[in-house]
C-alpha positions in Angstrom: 17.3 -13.2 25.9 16.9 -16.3 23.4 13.7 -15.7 21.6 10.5 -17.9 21.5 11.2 -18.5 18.0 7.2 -19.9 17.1 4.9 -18.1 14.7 1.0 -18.7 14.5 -0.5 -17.7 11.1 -3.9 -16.7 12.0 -5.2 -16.5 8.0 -7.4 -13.2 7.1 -7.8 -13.8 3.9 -10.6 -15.9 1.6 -9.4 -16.2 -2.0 -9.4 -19.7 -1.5 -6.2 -20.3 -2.5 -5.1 -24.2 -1.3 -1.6 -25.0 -0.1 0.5 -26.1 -2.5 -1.5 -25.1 -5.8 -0.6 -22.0 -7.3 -3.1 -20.4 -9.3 -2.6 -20.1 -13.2 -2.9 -16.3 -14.9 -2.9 -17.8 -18.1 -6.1 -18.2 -19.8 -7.0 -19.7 -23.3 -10.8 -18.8 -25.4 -12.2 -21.9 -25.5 -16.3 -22.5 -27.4 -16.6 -18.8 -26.8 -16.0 -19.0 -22.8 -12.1 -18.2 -21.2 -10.8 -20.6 -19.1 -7.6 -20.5 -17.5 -4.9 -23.1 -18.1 -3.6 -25.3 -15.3 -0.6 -27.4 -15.8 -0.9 -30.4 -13.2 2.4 -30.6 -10.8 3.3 -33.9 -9.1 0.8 -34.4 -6.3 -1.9 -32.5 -7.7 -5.6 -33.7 -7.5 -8.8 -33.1 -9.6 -10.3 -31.7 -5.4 -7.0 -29.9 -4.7 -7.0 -28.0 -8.1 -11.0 -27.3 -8.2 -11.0 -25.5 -4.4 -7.8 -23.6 -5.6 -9.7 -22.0 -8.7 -13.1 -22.2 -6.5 -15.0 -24.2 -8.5 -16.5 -27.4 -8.2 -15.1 -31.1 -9.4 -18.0 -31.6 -11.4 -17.1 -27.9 -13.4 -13.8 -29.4 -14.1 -14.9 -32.3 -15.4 -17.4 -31.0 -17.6 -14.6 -29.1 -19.3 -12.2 -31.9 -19.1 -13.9 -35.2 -19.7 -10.5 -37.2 -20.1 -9.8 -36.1 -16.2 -12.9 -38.8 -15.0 -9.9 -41.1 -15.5 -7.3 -40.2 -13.6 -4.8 -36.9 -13.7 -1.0 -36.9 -13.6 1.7 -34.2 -14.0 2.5 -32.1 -17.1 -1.1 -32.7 -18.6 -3.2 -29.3 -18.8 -6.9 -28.7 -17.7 -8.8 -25.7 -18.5 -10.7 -24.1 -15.4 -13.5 -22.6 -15.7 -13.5 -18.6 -14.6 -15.6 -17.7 -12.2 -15.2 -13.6 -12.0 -12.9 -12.3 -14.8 -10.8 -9.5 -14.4 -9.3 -7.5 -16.8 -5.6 -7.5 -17.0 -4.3 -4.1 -17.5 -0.8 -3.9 -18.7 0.7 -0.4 -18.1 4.1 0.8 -18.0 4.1 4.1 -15.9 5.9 7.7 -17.8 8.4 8.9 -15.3 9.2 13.0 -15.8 11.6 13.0 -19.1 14.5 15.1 -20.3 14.3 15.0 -24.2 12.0 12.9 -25.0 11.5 13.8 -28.4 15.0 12.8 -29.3 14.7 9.6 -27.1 11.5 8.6 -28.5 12.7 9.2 -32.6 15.9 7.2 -31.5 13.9 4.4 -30.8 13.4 1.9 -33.4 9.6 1.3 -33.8 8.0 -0.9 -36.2 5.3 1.4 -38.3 1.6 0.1 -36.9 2.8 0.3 -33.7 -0.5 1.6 -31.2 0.6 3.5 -28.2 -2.6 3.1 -26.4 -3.0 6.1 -23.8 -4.4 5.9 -20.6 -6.6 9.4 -20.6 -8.5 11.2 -17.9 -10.5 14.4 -18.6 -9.3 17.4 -17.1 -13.0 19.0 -17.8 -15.7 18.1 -20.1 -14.8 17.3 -23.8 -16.5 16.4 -27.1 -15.4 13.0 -28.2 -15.0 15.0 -31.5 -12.1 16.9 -30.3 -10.7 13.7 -28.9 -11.0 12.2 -32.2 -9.1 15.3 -33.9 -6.6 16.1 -31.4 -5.1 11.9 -31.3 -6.3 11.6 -34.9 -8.5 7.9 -34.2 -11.7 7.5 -35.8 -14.6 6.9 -33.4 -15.2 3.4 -34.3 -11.5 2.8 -33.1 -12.5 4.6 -30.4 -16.2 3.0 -29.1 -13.9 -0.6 -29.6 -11.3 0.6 -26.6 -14.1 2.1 -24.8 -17.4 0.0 -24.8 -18.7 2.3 -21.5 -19.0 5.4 -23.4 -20.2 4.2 -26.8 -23.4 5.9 -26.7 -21.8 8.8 -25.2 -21.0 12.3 -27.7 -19.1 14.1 -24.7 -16.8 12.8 -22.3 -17.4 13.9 -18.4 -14.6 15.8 -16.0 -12.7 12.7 -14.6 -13.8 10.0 -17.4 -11.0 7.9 -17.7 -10.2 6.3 -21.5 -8.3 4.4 -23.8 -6.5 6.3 -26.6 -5.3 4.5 -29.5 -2.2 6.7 -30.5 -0.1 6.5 -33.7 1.9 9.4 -34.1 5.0 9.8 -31.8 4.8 13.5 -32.2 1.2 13.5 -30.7 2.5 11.2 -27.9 5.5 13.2 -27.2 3.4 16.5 -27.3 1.1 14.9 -24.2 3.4 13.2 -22.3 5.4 16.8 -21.7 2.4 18.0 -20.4 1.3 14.5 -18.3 4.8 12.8 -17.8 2.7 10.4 -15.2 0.4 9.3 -18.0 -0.2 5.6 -18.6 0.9 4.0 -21.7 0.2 0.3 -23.4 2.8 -0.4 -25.9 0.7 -2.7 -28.7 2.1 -4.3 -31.1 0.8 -6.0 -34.6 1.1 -9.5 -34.9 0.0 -11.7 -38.4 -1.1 -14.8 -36.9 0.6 -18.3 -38.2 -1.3 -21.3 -39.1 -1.9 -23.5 -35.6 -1.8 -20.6 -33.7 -4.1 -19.8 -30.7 -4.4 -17.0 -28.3 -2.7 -19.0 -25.7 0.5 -19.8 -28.1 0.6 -16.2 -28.5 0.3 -15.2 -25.5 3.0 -17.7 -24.2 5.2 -15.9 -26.9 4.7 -12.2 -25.6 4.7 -13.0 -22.1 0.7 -11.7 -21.9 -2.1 -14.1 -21.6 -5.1 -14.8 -23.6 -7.7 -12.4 -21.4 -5.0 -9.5 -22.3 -4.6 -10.1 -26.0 -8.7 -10.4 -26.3 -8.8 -6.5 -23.9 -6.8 -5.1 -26.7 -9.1 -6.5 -29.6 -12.5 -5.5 -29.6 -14.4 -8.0 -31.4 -11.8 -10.6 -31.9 -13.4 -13.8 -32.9 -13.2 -17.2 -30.9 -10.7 -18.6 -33.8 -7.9 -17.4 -35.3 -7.4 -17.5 -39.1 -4.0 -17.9 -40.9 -2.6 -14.2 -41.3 -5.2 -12.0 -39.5 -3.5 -9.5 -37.8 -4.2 -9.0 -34.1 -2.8 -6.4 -31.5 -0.2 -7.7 -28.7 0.3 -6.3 -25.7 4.4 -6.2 -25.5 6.3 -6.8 -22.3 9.5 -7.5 -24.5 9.3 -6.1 -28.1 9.9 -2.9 -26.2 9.8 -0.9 -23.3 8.6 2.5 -22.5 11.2 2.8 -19.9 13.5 3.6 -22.6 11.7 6.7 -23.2 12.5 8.5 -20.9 15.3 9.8 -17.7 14.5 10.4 -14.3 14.8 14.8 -13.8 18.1 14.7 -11.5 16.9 15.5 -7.7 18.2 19.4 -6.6 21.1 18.8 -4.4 19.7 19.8 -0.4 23.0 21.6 0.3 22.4 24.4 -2.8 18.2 24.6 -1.8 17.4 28.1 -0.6 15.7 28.8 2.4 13.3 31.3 3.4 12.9 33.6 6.6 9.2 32.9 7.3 6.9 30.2 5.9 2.9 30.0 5.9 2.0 26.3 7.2 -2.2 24.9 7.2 -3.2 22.5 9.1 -6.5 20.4 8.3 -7.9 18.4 11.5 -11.3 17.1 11.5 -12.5 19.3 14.8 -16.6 18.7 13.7 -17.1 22.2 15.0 -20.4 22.1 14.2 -20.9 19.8 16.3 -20.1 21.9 19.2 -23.1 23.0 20.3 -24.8 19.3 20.9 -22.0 18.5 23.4 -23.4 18.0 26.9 -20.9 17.1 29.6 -22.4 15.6 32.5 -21.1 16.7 35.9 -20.3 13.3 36.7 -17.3 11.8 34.9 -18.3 8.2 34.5 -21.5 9.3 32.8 -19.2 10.5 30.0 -16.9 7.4 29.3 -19.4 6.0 26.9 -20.4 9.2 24.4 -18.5 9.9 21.3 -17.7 13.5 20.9 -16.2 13.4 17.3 -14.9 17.0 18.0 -12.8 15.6 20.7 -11.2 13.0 18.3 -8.1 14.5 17.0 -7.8 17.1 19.9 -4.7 15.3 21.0 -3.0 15.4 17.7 -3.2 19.1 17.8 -1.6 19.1 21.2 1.4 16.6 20.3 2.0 18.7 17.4 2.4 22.0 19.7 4.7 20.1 21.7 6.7 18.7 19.1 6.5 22.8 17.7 8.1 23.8 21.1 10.9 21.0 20.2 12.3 21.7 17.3 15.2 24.2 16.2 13.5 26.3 13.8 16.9 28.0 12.3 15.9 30.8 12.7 12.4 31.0 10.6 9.3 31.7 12.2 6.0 29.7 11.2 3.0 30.9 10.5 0.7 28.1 11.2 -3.2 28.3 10.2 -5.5 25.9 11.9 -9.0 24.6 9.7 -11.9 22.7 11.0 -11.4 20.1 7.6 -13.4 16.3 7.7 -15.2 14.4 5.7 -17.2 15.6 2.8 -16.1 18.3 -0.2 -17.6 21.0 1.2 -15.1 22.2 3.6 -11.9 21.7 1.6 -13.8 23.7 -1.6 -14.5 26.7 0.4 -11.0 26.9 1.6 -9.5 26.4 -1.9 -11.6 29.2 -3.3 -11.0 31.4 -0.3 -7.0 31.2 -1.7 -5.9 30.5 2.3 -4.6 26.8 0.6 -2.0 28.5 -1.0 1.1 27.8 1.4 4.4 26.1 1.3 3.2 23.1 3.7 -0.2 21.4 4.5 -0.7 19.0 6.9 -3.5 16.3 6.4 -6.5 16.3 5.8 -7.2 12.6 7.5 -9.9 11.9 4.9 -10.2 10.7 1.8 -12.9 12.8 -0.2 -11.5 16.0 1.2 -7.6 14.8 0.2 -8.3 14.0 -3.3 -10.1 17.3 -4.2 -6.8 19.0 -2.3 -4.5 16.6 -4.5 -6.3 17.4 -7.8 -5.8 21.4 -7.3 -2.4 20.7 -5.8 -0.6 19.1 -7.9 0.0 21.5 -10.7 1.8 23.9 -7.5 4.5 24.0 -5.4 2.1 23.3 -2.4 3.5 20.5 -0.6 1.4 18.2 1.3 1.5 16.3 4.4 -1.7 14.0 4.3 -2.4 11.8 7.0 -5.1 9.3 5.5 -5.3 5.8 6.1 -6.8 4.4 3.5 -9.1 1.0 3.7 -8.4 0.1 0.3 -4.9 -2.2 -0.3 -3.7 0.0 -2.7 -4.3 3.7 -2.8 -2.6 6.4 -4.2 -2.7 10.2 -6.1 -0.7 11.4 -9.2 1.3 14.3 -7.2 4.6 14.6 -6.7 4.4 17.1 -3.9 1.9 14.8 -2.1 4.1 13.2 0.6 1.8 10.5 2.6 2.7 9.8 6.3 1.1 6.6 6.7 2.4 3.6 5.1 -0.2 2.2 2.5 -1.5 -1.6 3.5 0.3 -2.9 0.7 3.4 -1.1 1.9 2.3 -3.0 5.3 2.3 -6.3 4.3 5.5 -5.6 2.2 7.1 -5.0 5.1 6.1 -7.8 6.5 6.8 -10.0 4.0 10.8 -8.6 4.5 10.7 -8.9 7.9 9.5 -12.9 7.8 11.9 -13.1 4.8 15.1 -12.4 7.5 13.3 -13.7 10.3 15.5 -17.3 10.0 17.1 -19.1 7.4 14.8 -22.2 7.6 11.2 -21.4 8.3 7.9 -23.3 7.2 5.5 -19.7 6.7 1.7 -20.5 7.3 -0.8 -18.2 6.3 -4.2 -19.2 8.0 -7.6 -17.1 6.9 -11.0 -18.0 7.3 -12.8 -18.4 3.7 -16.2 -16.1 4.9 -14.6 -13.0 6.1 -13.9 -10.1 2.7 -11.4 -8.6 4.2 -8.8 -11.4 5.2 -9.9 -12.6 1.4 -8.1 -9.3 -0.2 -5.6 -9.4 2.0 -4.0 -12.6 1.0 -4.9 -11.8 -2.3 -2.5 -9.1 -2.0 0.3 -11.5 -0.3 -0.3 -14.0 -2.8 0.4 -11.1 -5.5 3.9 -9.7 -3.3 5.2 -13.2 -3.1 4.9 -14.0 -6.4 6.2 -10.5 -7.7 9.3 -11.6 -5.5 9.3 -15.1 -4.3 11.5 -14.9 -1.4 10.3 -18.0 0.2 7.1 -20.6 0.0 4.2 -19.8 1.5 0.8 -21.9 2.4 -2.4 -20.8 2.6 -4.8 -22.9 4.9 -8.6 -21.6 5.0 -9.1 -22.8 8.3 -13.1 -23.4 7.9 -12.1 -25.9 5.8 -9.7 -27.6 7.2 -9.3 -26.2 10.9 -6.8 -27.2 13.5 -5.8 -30.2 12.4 -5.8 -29.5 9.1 -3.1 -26.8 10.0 -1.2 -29.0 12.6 -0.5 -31.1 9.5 1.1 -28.5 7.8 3.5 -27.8 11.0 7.1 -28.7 10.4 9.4 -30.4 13.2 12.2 -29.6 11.8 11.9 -26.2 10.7 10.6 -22.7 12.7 6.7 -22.4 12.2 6.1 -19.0 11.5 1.9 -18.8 11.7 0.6 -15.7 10.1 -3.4 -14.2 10.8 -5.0 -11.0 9.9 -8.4 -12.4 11.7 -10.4 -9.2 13.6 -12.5 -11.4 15.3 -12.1 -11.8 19.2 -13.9 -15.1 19.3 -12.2 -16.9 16.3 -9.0 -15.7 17.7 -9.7 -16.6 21.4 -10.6 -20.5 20.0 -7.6 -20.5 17.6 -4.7 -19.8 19.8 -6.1 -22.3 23.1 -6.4 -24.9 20.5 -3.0 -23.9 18.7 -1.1 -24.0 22.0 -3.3 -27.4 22.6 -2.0 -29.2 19.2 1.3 -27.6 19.1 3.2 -29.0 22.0 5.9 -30.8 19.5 6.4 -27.7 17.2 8.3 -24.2 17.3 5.7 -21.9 16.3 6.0 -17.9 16.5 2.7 -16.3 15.6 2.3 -12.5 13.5 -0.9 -10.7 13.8 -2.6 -7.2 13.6 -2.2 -4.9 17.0 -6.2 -5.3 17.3 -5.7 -8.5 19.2 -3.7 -6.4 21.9 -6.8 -4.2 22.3 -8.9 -7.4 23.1 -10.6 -7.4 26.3 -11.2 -11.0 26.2 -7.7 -12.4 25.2 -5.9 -14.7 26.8 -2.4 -13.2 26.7 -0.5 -16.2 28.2 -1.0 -17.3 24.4 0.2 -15.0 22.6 3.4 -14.8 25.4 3.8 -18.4 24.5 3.9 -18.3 20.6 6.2 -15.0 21.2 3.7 -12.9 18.7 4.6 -10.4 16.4 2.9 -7.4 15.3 3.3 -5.3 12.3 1.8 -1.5 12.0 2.5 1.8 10.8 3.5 2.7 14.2 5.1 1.6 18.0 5.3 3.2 21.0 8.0 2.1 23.4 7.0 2.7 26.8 10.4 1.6 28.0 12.2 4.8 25.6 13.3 8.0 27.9 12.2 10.0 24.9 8.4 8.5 25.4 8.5 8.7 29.5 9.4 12.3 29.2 6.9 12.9 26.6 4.1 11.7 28.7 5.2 13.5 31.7 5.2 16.9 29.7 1.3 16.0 28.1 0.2 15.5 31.3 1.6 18.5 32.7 0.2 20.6 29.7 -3.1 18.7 29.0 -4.1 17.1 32.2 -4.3 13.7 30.7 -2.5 10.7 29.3 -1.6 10.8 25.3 -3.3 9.1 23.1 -1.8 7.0 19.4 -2.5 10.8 17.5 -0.9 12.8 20.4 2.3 10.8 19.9 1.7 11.3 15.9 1.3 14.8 16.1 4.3 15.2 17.8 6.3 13.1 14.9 4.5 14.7 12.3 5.6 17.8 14.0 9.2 17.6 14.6 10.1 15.5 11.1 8.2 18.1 8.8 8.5 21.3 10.2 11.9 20.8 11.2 12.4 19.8 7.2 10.6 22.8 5.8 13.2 25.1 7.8 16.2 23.1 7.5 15.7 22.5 3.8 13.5 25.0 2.5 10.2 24.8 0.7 12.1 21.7 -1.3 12.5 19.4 1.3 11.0 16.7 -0.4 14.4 16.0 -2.8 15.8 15.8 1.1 13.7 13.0 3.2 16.8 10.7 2.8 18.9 13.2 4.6 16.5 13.9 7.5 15.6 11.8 10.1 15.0 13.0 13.8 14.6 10.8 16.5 10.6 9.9 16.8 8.3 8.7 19.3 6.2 6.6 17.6 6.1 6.9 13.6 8.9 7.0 11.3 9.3 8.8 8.4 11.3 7.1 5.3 9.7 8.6 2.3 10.6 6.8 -1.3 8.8 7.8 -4.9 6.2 5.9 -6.3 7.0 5.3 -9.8 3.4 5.2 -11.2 2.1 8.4 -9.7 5.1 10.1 -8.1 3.9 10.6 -4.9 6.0 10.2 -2.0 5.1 7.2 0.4 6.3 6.4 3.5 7.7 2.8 3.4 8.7 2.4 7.2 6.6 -0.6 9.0 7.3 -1.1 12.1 7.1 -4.8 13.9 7.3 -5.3 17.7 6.8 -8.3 19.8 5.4 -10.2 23.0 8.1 -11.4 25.4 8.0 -12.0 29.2 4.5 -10.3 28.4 5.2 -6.9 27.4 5.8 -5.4 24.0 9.2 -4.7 21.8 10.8 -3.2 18.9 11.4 -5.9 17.3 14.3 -4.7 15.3 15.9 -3.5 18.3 18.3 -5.5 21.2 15.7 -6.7 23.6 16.5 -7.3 27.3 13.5 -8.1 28.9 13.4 -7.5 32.1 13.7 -11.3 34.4 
């Protein structure tokens, strides 16, 4: 059936970011304030370029008198900064083969500052710091203004290490290949130079060069040398080589193998749980014990599944939520100590677990969904199931990037609501990282319907993107979309929150065909899924829940790797891919950390009012 081919960009985000302006990240010291530097493009206005930055017209004026006058293209204005961020350049160490001889076959000018990123295994004098990377302390309070009154550096401090030697660099790395690392170089400043003209020069901006030089003054003088942040003078990539993967058909297997599995039960919680005799009287209590009860039960029946070649499982259930406490008790009991964990679902817990971890062959499973947009651990036996948000939005991104060959993309957010704000933020930072295709931004309290109708193309497939939460908002926006929009093609892309709306009116989002991207889908239609439910009701007495159908994938994709592959299945995700009913698993390497992350979004659709895969044939039912 001929899609609806109309998309509705329902904004979430409130960097105030207008439509056609893109921000500039370069940024000048200008009467001891930075400012970034805006280079006017045809069509520009003093209003248009003021709301982009988020500052007022009277701000830019005051900075730039000569703009009272009028504006026009290729002239520059300095904008005020409202929050400055500090740019951090870093170049991530992969694992390295030889790195000695690498690194001493690189040519290297002699001042050159390797400037280590450093995190404290335990406690340590700043003395010992200062010995063991051979800096003196005034170097060292300069990178580090936070801990200049400090003598001893805490467990988990992170710092800035100015290193000079190769042979000290080369001696860490081996023991922290993940390590960050700042390549800076000298530069002797030329007469007429600023820190913009040198920044244009390095490819770094002004904020970046000013980091890296505690106390550098507001003007330069002829032949002072100043510290450079290279993206081109040299790469640290050239350091080192990828350690070759262990082919999966030479990985030896093992007879029997010791799995944990860490659910969030809230056992103690047990004894306050009062069920009434009558059933409705228990529809509105939240028993936090019975969350993740159905997980556990997919996973059995995924377990009763799969070919186990043989192997037999042992399989350790723990009572594992929020909180330390639980997951310390268990590593000090030595019961951690297994060839595969699954989860924990929590953050607090999975980072202490990570930490002890990743120095061991213990592979691990976790199953957090984390609330910030980007999230990971330094681990490479840490494998996470659930796709990241900013693996989420990547995805998205690709999928609107195929979607047709001409498209006008919308991105509509309203300016008061955090969360859409950090979200766009991010899509503003994909799309710029790899510009596929334009995007606008419209902050729809701003300029509301009409001022997105204006940015609707006749000629070209609308594709209207939201990430709004808000049942109201999106109620109003999509009756007065479908009012305004009679003359357009328009497909809308949202979050699957808006199918959970009890207040919705579906024939919109039918209409504007609407798209939905997660980290999961279950087709109902599938055989797979009918028999699935049949079999959960026949164990459980009950319909299946999202985490029943997880902890069947969960069950069948990583169990059925551990005895097909052996303790080293994570060199083999590639290879091993088994049917699932909800999540898949397609597991790539992070390059700053190592991790494994699961990269698979999936995207499904409303048409003739019920849901599809997306990237599947559709025939609707008529």
């Amino acid at each position: 059936m001929k899609k609806n081919f109309c998309i509705l960009f329902l904004s979430l985000l409130s960097i105030i970011v207008t439509a056609q302006i893109e921000v500039s990240q370069e940024t000048e010291l200008y009467n001891g304030k930075l400012y970034y530097i805006h280079l006017i493009q045809p069509g520009n206005t003093v209003y248009s370029i003021a709301k982009a930055y988020e500052v007022t017209t009277d701000e830019v004026f005051e900075v730039n008198p000569f703009a009272q006058e009028g504006i026009k293209a290729g002239q520059y204005l300095r904008i005020p900064i409202k929050n400055q961020k500090a740019v951090i350049i870093t170049k991530p160490i992969e694992e390295t083969i030889n790195i000695t001889k690498i690194i001493e076959e690189t040519p290297l000018p002699d001042d050159t500052i390797f400037l280590l990123t450093y995190v404290a295994d335990n406690s340590i004098p700043v003395s010992q710091l200062t010995e063991q990377f051979k800096f003196n302390p005034t170097e060292f309070k300069g990178y580090n203004p936070q801990f200049k009154n400090k003598n001893v550096i805490s467990k988990n401090d992170v710092l800035k290490l100015p290193v000079r030697s190769k042979d000290i660099l080369i001696e860490y790395l081996l023991k922290k290949p993940y390590s960050q690392v700042i390549l800076l170089v000298n530069h002797s400043v030329i007469k007429g130079e600023t820190l913009f003209s040198i920044g244009r020069e390095y490819g770094c901006t002004s904020g970046e060069i000013l980091q890296f030089n505690p106390g550098l003054a507001e003007h330069l003088l002829e032949g002072q040398s100043i510290r450079v942040p290279s993206k081109d003078v040299f790469s640290l990539t050239t350091l080192t080589k990828t350690v070759p993967t262990p082919e999966c058909v030479k990985i030896t297997k093992k007879a029997h193998y010791q799995v944990a599995m860490l659910i969030p039960f809230h056992l103690e919680k047990l004894a306050n749980i009062v069920i009434d005799p009558n059933p409705k009287k228990n529809a509105n209590k939240n028993f936090r014990s019975f969350d993740y009860i159905q997980f556990y039960e997919g996973f059995l029946l995924g377990l009763d599944k799969i070919d186990l070649n043989n192997a037999t499982i042992d399989l350790k259930i723990y009572d594992v939520a929020e909180g330390e406490e639980k997951i310390k008790t268990l590593i000090n009991r030595g019961v951690l100590d297994v060839d595969l964990i699954i989860g924990p679902f929590a953050k607090q817990p999975l980072e202490i677990l990570s930490d002890w971890a990743k120095d061991k062959k213990v592979r691990i499973l976790d199953l957090y969904l984390p609330d910030e947009i980007d999230y990971s651990l330094v681990n490479q036996n840490l494998l996470s199931a659930i796709p990241s948000i900013t693996e989420q939005l990547k995805g998205l991104l690709d999928f609107i990037k195929d979607f047709v060959p001409e498209k006008n993309v919308i991105f509509v957010y309203t300016e008061t609501n955090n969360n859409e704000k950090l979200l766009i933020e991010k899509v503003q930072e994909l799309n710029t990282l790899n510009p596929d295709f334009s995007i606008q931004f419209v902050p729809y309290n701003s300029y509301g319907i009409n001022g997105l109708v204006k940015q609707l193309s006749h000629d070209k497939q609308n594709i209207v993107v939201s990430f709004t939460n808000n049942e109201v908002f999106l109620n109003n926006f999509t009756r007065l979309l479908f009012d305004n929009a009679e003359k357009y093609s328009i497909t809308l892309f949202g979050i699957p929150t808006w199918l959970r709306f009890e207040s919705i009116e579906y024939r919109y989002l039918n209409h504007f065909n609407t798209h939905f991207f997660s980290s999961y889908f279950v087709d109902y239609t599938k055989t797979e899924v009918i028999e699935f439910i049949r079999i959960f009701h026949q164990a459980y007495l009950t319909d299946p829940n999202r985490l029943a159908f997880l902890g069947y994938d969960v069950a069948t994709w990583a169990i059925g790797a551990l005895t097909t592959y052996g303790t080293d299945f994570i060199y083999c995700t590639d290879q091993y891919s088994p049917e699932p009913l909800s999540t898949s698993f397609k597991f790539e390497r992070v390059e700053k950390n190592g991790q494994l992350q699961n990269m698979h979004v999936s995207v499904y659709e409303v048409i003739e009012y019920q849901v599809f895969d997306s990237r599947k044939e559709i025939n609707p039912p008529k």
